[in-house]
C-alpha positions in Angstrom: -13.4 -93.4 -36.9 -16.6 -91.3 -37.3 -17.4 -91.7 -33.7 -14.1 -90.9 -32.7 -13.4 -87.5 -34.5 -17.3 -86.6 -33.5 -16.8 -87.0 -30.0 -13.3 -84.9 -30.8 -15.6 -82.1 -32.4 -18.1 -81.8 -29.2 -15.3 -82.0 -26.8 -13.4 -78.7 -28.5 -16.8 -77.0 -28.6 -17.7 -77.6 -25.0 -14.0 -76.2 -24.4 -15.1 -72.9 -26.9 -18.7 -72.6 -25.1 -17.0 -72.7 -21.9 -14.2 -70.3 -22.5 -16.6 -67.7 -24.2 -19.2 -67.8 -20.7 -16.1 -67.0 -18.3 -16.6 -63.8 -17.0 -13.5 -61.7 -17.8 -11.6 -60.1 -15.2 -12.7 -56.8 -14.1 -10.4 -53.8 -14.7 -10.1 -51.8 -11.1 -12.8 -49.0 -11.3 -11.7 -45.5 -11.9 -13.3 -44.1 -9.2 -11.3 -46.8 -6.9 -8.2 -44.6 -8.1 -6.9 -42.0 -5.3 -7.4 -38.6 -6.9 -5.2 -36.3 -7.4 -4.7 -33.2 -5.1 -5.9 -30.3 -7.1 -3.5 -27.3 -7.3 -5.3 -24.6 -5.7 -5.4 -27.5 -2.3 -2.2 -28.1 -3.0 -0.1 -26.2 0.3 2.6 -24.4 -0.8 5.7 -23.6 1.5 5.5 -19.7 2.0 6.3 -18.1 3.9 9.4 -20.2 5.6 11.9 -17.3 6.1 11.1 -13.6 7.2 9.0 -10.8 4.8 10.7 -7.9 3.4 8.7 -4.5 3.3 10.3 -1.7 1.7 9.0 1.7 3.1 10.9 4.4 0.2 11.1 7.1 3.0 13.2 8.1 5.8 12.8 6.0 9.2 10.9 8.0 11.9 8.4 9.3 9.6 4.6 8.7 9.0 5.3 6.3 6.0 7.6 4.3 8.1 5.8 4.4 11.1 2.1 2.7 9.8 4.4 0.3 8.0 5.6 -0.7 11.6 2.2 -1.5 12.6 2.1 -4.6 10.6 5.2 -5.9 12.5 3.9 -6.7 16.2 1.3 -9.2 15.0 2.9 -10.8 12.0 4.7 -14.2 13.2 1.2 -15.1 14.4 -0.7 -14.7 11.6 1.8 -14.9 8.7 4.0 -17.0 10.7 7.2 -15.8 9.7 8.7 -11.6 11.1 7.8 -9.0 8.6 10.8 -6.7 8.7 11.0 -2.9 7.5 13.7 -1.5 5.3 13.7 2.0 4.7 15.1 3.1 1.4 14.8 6.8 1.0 15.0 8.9 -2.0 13.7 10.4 -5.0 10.1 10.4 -3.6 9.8 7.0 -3.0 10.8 6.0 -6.3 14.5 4.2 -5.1 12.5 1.9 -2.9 9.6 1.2 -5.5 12.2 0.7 -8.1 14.0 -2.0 -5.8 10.8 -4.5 -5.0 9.8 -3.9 -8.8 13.3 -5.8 -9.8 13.2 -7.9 -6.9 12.3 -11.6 -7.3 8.3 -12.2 -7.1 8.3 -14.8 -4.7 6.1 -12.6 -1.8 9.8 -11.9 0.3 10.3 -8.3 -1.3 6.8 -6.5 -0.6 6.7 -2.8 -0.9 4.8 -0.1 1.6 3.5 2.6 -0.3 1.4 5.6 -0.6 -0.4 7.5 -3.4 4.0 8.2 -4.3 3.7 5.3 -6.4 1.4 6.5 -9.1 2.6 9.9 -8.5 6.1 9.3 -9.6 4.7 7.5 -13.0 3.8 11.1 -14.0 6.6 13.6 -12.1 9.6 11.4 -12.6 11.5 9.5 -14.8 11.4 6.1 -13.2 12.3 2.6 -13.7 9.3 1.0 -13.3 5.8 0.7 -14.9 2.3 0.9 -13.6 1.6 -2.5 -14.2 4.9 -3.9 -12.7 3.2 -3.8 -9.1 0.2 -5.4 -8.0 -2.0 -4.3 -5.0 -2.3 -7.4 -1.9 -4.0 -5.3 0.6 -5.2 -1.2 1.9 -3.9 -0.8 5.2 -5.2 2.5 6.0 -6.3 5.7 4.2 -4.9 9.3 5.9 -5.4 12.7 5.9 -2.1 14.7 5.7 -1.9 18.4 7.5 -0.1 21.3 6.9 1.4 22.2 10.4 3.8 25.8 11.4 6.0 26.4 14.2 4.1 26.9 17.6 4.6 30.8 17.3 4.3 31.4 13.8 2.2 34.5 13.4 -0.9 32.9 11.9 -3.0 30.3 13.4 -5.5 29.8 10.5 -5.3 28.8 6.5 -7.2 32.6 6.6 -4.5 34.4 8.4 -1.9 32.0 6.7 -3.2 33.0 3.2 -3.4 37.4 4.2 0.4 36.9 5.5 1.8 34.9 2.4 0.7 37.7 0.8 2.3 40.6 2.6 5.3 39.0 2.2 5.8 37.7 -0.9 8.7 35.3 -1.2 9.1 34.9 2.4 7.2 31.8 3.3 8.3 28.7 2.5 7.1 24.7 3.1 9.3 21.6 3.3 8.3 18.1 1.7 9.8 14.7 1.6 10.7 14.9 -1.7 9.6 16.3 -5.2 6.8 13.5 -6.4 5.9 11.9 -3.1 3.0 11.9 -1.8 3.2 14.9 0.5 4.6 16.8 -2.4 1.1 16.8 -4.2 -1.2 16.9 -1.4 1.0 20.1 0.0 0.7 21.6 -3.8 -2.9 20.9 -3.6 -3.4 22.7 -0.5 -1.6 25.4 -1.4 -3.3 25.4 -5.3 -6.6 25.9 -3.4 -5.4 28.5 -1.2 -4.4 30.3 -4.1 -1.0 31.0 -3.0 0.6 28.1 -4.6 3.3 30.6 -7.0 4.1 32.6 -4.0 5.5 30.3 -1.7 9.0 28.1 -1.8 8.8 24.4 -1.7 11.9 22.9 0.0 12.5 18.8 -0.9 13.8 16.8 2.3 14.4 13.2 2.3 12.1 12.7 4.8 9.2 14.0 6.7 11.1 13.9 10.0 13.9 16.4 8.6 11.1 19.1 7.5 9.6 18.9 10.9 13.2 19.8 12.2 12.9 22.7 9.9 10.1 24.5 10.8 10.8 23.8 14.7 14.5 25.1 13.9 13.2 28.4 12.1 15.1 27.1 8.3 11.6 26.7 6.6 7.6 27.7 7.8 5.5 25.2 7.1 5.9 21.4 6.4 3.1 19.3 5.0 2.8 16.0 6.6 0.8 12.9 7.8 -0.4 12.6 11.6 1.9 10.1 13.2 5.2 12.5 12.3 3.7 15.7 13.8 1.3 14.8 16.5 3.7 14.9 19.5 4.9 17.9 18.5 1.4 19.2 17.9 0.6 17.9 21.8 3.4 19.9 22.9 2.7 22.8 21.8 5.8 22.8 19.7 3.9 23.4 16.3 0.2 24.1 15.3 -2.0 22.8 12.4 -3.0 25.6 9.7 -5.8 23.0 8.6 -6.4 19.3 7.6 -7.3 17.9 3.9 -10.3 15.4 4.8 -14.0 16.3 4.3 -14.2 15.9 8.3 -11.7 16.5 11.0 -9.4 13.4 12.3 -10.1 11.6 15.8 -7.1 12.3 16.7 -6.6 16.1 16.0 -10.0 17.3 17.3 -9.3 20.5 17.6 -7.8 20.8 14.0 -10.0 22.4 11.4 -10.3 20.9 7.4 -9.6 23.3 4.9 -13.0 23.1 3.5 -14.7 24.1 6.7 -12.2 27.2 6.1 -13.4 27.8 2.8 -10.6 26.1 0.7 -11.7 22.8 -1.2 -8.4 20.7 -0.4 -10.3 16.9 0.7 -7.2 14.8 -0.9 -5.8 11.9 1.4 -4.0 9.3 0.8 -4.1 5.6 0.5 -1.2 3.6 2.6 -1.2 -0.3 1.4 1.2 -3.4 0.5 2.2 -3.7 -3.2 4.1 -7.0 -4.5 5.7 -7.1 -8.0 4.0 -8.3 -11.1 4.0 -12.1 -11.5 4.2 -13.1 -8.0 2.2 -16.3 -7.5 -1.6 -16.5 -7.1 -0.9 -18.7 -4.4 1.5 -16.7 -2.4 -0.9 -13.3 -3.0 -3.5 -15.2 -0.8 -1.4 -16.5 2.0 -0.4 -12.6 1.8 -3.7 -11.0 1.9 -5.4 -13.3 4.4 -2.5 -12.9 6.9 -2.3 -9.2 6.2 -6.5 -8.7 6.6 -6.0 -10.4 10.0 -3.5 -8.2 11.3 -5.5 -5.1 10.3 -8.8 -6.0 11.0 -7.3 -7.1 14.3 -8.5 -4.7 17.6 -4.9 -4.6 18.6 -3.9 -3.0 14.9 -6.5 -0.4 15.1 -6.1 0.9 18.3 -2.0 1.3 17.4 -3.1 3.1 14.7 -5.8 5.3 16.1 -3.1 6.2 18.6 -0.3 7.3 15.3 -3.5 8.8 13.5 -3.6 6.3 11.2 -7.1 4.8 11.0 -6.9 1.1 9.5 -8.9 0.3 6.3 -8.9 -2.9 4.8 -9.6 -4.0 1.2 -8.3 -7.3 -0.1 -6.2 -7.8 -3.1 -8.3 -7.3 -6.1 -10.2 -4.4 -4.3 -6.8 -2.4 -3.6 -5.2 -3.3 -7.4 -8.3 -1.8 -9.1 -8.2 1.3 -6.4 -4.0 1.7 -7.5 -5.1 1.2 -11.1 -7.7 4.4 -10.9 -5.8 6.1 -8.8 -3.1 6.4 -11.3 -6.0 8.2 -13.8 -6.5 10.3 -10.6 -3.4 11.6 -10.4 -2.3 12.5 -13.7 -5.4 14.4 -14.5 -4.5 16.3 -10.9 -1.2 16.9 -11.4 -2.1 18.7 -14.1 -4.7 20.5 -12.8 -2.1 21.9 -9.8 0.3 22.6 -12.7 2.9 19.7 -11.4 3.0 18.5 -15.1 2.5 19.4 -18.0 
């Protein structure tokens, strides 16, 4: 009986040994695992459907025309049409106001000047500074004050001598009271010291004030290159002076106002804004298809030819240039005596 609950005893110990040397199964290695794609190489479907740019000012002048320039190139390197909406009015601000309550998914961009933090300070508007954020610098311009081809000066000099024989008699159109040519015209005019005896006269557009002049309603309109230059070639109207530190490529024979004597050097910045809280992801696919098109040969040659000389700066640069800008401009506007 010994014997046989002995032999009982080894034979559930051999079975214990045995069982405790098996090697276990191996769980599958973590690193056998497929990782996941991370989010920022994750592809996101934008754009699949056409791009929106909202240009706040009448069609046919220079704000609408540079924003064309992004259009010929953009279904190859964006891969969808960027189309251009004009919205005019209230110096920009009804077409800032639009993309600022549009939805931030990259469709509703806007094209704008230094009219966006201008009309922070001269109007009561329905948007914020920070409600926009800056996905690329397209170009930065000099603006010119141009006269009818026979006005009776042909100099900011001779312009300034006249103004003052006749007081009340000369008179300058603008697209609109806080757009951008409404403060770079003041500015001119604040440095010519002639500023309170001249009439400014608000158009919706740039185009319309060139009709002005040429039609003998106003003297003088203040505007950018590519609305004027025809008319300039033609002999139809004549530039009184340029506000750049240097003359423009494509106005050679166009004097600055400093090289007159007057210390007006105030252009303006042309760029794509989208609202706040559009996607990371969709700011990129924006910015690297918009630095394409404007770093492109083709883009700066169109605008050399407009007189719109293409200047890049990528996203975060062109935010943090809108952002001081806007510090700019309030401290200028009160300086002209726009605000107070």
């Amino acid at each position: 009986m010994k014997a046989k609950q002995i032999f009982i005893f080894i034979l559930v110990l051999i079975m214990i040994l045995t069982g405790c040397s098996s090697a276990p199964a191996q769980a599958p290695s973590p690193e056998s695992k497929p990782e996941p794609e991370k989010a920022s190489e994750q592809k996101i479907d934008f754009p699949n459907k056409p791009v929106e740019v909202v240009v706040g000012f009448s069609a046919g002048g220079g704000t609408h025309l540079a924003a064309e320039l992004l259009t010929p190139q953009a279904s190859e390197f964006l891969g969808q049409p960027i189309q251009i909406t004009c919205k005019p009015g209230a110096g920009g601000a009804i077409g800032a106001t639009s993309v600022a309550t549009s939805k931030p998914d990259g469709y509703a961009l806007l094209y704008a000047t230094m009219s966006l933090p201008i009309s922070l300070y001269m109007d009561s508007v329905d948007f914020d500074e920070d409600d926009f954020v800056g996905v690329a610098l397209a170009s930065n311009v000099a603006p010119v004050l141009a006269v009818k081809g026979d006005a009776p000066y042909n100099n900011a000099k001779e312009m300034v001598e006249w103004i003052n024989a006749h007081p009340g008699e000369f008179s300058w159109a603008h697209p609109g009271v806080g757009s951008t040519l409404h403060v770079l015209g003041a500015n001119m005019l604040f440095n010519m010291d002639v500023i309170n005896g001249v009439k400014e006269v608000p158009f919706a557009g740039t185009t319309e004030g060139v009709s002005a002049v040429l039609g003998g309603h106003v003297s003088a309109v203040v505007g950018f290159p590519a609305s004027l230059i025809e008319q300039v070639r033609a002999g139809e109207m004549k530039i009184i002076g340029v506000s750049s530190p240097e003359r423009i490529e494509e106005l050679p024979d166009s004097p600055t106002f400093i090289e007159q004597g007057y210390a007006a050097t105030l252009t303006s910045t042309r760029g794509v804004f989208a609202p706040k809280d559009t996607p990371k992801e969709v700011l990129e696919i924006l910015d690297k298809s918009l630095e394409k098109i404007i770093t492109s040969e083709d883009f700066k040659q169109r605008a050399i030819t407009l007189g719109e000389p293409a200047v890049y700066a990528n996203s975060a640069e062109f935010d943090k240039m809108y952002h001081e800008q806007c510090v700019m401009i309030e401290k200028l506007l009160k300086e002209i005596g726009l605000v107070e």
